[in-house]
C-alpha positions as CSV (number, residue, x, y, z in Angstrom):
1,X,0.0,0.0,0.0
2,X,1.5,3.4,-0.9
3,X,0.2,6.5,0.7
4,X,1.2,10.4,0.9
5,X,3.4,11.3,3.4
6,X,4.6,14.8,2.4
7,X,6.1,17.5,0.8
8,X,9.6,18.4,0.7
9,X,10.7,21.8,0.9
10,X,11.7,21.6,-2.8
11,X,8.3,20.8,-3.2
12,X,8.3,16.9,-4.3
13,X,5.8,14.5,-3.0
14,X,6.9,12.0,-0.8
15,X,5.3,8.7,-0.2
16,X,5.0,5.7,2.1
17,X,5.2,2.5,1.4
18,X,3.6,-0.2,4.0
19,X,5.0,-4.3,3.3
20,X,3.6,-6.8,5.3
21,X,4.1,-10.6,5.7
22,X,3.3,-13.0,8.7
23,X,3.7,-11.0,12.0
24,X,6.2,-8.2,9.9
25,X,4.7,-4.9,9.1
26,X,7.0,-2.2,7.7
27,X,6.8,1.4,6.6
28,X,9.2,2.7,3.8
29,X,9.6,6.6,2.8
30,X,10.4,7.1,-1.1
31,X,12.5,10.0,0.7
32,X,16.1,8.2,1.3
33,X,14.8,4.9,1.0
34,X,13.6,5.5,4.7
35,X,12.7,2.7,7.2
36,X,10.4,4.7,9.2
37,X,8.5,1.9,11.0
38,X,9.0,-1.8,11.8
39,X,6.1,-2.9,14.0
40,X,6.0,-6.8,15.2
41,X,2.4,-8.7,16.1
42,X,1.9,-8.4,19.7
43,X,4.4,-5.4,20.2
44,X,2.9,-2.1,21.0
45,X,5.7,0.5,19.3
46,X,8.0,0.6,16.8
47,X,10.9,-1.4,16.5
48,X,13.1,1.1,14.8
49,X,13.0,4.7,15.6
50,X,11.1,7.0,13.2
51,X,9.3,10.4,12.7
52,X,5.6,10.9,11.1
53,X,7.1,14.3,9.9
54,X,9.0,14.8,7.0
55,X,10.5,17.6,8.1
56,X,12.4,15.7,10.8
57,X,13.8,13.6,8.0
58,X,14.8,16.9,6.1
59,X,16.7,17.5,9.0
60,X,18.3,16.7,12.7
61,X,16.6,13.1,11.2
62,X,18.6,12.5,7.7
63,X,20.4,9.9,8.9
64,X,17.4,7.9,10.9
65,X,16.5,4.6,8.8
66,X,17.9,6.2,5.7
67,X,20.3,4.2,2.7
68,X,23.4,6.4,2.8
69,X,25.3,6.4,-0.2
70,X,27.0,6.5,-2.8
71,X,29.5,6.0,-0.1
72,X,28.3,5.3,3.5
73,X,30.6,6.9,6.5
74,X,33.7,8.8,6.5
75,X,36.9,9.4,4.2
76,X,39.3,10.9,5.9
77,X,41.1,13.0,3.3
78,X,37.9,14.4,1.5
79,X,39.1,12.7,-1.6
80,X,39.2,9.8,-3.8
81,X,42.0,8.5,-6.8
82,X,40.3,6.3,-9.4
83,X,42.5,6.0,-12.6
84,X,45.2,8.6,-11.9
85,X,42.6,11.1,-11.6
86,X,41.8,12.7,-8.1
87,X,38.0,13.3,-7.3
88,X,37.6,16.1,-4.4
89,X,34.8,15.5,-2.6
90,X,32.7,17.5,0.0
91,X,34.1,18.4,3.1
92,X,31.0,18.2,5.2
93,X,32.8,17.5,8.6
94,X,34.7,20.3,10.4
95,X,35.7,21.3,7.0
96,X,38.1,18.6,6.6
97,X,36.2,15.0,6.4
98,X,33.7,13.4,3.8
99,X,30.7,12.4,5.6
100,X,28.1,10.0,4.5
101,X,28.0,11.0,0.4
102,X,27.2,14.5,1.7
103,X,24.3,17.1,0.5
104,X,23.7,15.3,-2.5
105,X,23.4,11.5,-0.9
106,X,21.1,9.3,-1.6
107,X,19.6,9.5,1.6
108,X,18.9,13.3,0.9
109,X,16.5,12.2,-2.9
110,X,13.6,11.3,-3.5
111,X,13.6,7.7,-5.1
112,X,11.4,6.7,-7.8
113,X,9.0,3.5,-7.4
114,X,9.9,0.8,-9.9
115,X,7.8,-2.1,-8.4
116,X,5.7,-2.4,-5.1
117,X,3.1,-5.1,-3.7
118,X,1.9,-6.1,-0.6
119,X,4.8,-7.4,0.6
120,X,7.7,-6.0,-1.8
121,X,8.3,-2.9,-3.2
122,X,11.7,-1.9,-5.2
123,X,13.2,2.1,-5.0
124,X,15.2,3.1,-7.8
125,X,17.3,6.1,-7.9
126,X,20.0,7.8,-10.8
127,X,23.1,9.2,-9.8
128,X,24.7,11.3,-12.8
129,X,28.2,11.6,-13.3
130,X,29.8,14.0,-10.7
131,X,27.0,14.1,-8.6
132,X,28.5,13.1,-5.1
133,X,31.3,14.3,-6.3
134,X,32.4,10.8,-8.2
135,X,32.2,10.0,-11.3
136,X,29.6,7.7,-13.4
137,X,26.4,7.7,-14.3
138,X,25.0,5.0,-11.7
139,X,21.6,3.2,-11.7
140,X,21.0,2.1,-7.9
141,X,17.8,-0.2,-7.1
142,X,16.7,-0.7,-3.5
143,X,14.6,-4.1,-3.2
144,X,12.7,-4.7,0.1
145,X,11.0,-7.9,0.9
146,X,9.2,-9.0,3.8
147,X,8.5,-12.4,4.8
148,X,6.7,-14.9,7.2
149,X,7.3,-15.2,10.2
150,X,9.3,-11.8,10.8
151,X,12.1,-11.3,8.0
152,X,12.7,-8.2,6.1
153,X,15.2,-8.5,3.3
154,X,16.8,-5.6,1.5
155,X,18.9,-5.9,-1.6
156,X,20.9,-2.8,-2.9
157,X,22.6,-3.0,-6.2
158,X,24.4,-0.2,-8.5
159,X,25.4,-0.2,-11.7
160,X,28.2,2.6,-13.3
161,X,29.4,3.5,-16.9
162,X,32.8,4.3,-15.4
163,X,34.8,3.3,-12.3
164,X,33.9,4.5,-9.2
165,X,32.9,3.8,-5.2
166,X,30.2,2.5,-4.0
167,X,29.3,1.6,-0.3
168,X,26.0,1.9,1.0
169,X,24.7,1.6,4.3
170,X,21.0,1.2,5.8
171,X,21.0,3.8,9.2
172,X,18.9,2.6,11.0
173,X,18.4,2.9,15.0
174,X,17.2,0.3,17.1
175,X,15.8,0.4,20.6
176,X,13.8,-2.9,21.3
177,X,12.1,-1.8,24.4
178,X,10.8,1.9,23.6
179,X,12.8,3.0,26.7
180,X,14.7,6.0,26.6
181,X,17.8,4.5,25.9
182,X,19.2,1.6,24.8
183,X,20.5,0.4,28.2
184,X,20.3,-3.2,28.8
185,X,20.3,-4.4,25.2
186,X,22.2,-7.7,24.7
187,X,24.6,-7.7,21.6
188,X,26.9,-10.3,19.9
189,X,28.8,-9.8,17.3
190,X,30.6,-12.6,15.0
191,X,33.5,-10.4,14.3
192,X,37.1,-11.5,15.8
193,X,38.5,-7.9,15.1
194,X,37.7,-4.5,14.9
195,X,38.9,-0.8,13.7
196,X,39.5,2.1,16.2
197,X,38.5,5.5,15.6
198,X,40.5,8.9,16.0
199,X,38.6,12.0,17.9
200,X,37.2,12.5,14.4
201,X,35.6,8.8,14.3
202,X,37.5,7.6,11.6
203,X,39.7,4.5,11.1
204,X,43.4,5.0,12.1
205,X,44.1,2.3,10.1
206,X,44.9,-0.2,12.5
207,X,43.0,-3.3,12.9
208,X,43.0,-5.0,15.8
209,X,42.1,-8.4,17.6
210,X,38.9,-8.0,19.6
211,X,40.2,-10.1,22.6
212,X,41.0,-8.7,25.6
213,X,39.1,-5.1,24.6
214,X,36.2,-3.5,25.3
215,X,35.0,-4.6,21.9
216,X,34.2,-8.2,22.4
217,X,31.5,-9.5,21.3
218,X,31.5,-12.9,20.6
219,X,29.4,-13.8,23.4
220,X,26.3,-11.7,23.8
221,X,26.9,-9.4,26.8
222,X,25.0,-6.3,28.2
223,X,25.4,-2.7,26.6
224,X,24.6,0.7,28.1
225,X,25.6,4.1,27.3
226,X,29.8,4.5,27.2
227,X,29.6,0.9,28.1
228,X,31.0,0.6,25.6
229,X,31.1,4.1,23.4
230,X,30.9,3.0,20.0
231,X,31.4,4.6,16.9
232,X,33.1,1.9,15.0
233,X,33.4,-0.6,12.3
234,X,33.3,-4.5,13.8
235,X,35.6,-6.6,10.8
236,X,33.5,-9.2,9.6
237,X,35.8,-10.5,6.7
238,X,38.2,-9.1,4.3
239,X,35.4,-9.1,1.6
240,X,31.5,-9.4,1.0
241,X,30.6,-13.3,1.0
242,X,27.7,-14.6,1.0
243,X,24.8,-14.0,3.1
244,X,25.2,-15.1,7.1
245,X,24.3,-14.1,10.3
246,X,26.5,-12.1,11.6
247,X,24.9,-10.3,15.1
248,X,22.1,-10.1,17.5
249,X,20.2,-7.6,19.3
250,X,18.1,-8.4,22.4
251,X,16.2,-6.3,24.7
252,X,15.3,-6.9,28.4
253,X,11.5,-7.0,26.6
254,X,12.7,-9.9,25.1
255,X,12.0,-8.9,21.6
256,X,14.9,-10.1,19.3
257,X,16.9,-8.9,16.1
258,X,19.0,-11.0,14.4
259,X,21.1,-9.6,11.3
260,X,23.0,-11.1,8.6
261,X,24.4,-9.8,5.4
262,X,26.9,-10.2,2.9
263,X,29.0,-7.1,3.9
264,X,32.6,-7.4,5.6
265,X,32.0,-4.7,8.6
266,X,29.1,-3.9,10.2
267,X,29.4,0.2,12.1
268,X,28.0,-0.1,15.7
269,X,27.2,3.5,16.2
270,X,25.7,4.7,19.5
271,X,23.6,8.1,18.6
272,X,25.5,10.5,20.8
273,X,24.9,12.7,18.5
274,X,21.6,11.6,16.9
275,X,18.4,13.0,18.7
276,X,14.8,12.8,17.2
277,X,12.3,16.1,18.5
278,X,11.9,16.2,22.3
279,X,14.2,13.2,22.8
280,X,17.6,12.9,24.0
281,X,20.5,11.1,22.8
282,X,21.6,7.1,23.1
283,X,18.3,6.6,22.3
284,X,18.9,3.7,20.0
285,X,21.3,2.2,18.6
286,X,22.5,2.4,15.0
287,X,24.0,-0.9,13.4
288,X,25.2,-0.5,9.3
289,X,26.3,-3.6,7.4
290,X,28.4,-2.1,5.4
291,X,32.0,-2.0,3.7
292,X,34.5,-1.1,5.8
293,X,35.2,2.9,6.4
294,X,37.7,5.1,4.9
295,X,38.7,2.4,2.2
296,X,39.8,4.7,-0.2
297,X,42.9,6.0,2.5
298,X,43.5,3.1,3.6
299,X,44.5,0.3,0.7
300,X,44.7,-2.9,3.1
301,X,41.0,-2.6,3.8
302,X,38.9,-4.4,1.3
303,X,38.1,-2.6,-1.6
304,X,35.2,-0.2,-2.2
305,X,35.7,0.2,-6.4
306,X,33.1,-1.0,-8.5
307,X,33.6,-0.9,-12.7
308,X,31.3,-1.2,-15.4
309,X,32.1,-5.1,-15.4
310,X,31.9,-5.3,-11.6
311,X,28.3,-4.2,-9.9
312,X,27.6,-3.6,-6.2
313,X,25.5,-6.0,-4.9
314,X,24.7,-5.9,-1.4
315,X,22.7,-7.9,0.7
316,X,21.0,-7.5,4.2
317,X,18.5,-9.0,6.5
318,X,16.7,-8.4,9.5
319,X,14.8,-11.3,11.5
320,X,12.5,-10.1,14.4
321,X,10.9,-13.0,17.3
322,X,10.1,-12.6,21.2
C-alpha cells in the first residue's frame, strides 16, 4: 500500500510505502529509501526509531533509517584517486572530512518507485556523473521484501558507466524496548576484530584483535551508554561473501533482532549525537552492514571500487521473534 506522506521543501511529494508478511509490518519513505516503522504482532511501538514528519527527516533526522550512499561513513582525506585522476569530494565534517556522500546523498533524494506489492516494493534512484562528487552515471535499485514469520530483506545494487565507489549503508536505530535509551540491550557480534577510531571517528588504520578489549563481542553481553562508546566498524571478513548471520540484538522485553548480510563490517554506532524532536541522545542504537570505512585511504581494507564489469551488490537482513 502506498500512501502520501509529504512535501519536501523543494516541493516533491513524498510517499510511504507499507510491506507486510506474517507477524512483519514495515513502513518505507520514497525519501532516502527511509525505514520509518517496523512494528512486530503483539508489540505495542516501533521497532526502529522513526518520525511521522518529513521535516524531521529533512533535517536533525537525515540519517534515521535512511540508505546512505554512494558512499556510506567517513573518508578521511575528503578525496578519492580512481584511474590517476583525483576526485575532491565535499568536506562536510569540520571542513576537513567526507561524511556520508554528503548534500547530494542518496539519503537526501527522493527515489522513484519501480515495483511495489503487498509485501515487496523496489526504490530506484540515478546518480549522474559527478554528482557526489564521483564519477559515473549510476543506476541504484533498493529491493525490500518481507517475509513470514518476521524477515525483512533488503537488496541494494548499482550499476556505473565508469569506475567509481560505491558503499551503501542502511542507518537505522534500534531500541527494542521503547525505553529512553538503549541500556540493557544484549549484543553479539561474529567479528574477531575491529577498527578504532581517532577524535574525528575515523579509522586510524589499525585493525585489531577483539580479545581482551572492550570490543568483544563474541558472546552476547549487556550494553549501556559508554559501556562501551561505539562509533566503529566491527571486521566481519576481508570481503562481501555470501549471506550469514552475523549479530544479535536483544532487549530486556525480550524482543529479538537478528542480522545477517553479505558485507565485511558492520558500524555499531551509539547516537551520541543523533536525537529525534523532544528526545535525548543514546536513544537507540545504529547498526550499518556495510564495507568497511575510509577504504579509499587506507589500501589494506577491502576494496570499495566497482567498474562497469563489476556491480555492487549488497545484501541484508533483519529477522525479528520474542
Amino acid at each position: 500500500m502506498t500512501t502520501p506522506f509529504g512535501v519536501t521543501k523543494a516541493g516533491a511529494e513524498v510517499h510511504k510505502i507499507t510491506l507486510s508478511a506474517g507477524d512483519l509490518t514495515v513502513n518505507l519513505l520514497t525519501w532516502g529509501a527511509v525505514l520509518q516503522d517496523v512494528r512486530l504482532a503483539g508489540i505495542d511501538r516501533s521497532l526502529t526509531l522513526g518520525s511521522d514528519n518529513l521535516a524531521d527527516y529533512e533535517s536533525d533526522m537525515r540519517y534515521h533509517g535512511s540508505l546512505i550512499g554512494p558512499v556510506v561513513n567517513r573518508i578521511s582525506t575528503a578525496r578519492v584517486r580512481l584511474d590517476g585522476m583525483m576526485y575532491e569530494l565535499e568536506r562536510n565534517q569540520d571542513g576537513r572530512i567526507h561524511l556520508h556522500s554528503g548534500a547530494q546523498g542518496t539519503h537526501l533524494q527522493v527515489w522513484n518507485v519501480a515495483e511495489v506489492s503487498d509485501s515487496h516494493a523496489i526504490l530506484a534512484l540515478h546518480l549522474p556523473d559527478g554528482m557526489c562528487g564521483l564519477p559515473g552515471n549510476r543506476k541504484i535499485t533498493a529491493s525490500f521484501n518481507v517475509s513470514a514469520p518476521a524477515t525483512l530483506t533488503m537488496t541494494v545494487t548499482g550499476v556505473t558507466d565508469a569506475r567509481t565507489c560505491m558503499n551503501f549503508a542502511n542507518h537505522s536505530y534500534w531500541n527494542l524496548d521503547g525505553t529512553d535509551r538503549y541500556d540493557g540491550h544484549q549484543l553479539r557480534i561474529d567479528a574477531d576484530e575491529y577498527l578504532p577510531g581517532t577524535a574525528d571517528d575515523y579509522p586510524t588504520g589499525e585493525i585489531v584483535d577483539v580479545t581482551g578489549t572492550d570490543m568483544d563481542f563474541r558472546k552476547a553481553r549487556q550494553i549501556s551508554v559508554n559501556n562501551p562508546p561505539f562509533d566503529n566498524n566491527f571486521c566481519l571478513a576481508r570481503q562481501r561473501r555470501d549471506i550469514r548471520n552475523v549479530l544479535a540484538l536483544t532487549g530486556t522485553s525480550g524482543v529479538n533482532m537478528r542480522v545477517a548480510t553479505t558485507e565485511p563490517g558492520v558500524q555499531i554506532y551509539d547516537a551520541r549525537n543523533a536525537r529525534r524532536p523532544g528526545r535525548a541522545a543514546y536513544e537507540g542504537l545504529a547498526i550499518e552492514a556495510q564495507g568497511w570505512p575510509d577504504a579509499p585511504t587506507n589500501p589494506h581494507f577491502p576494496s570499495i571500487i566497482v567498474t562497469p564489469d563489476t556491480p555492487y551488490r549488497q545484501v541484508t537482513r533483519w529477522s525479528f521473534s520474542t
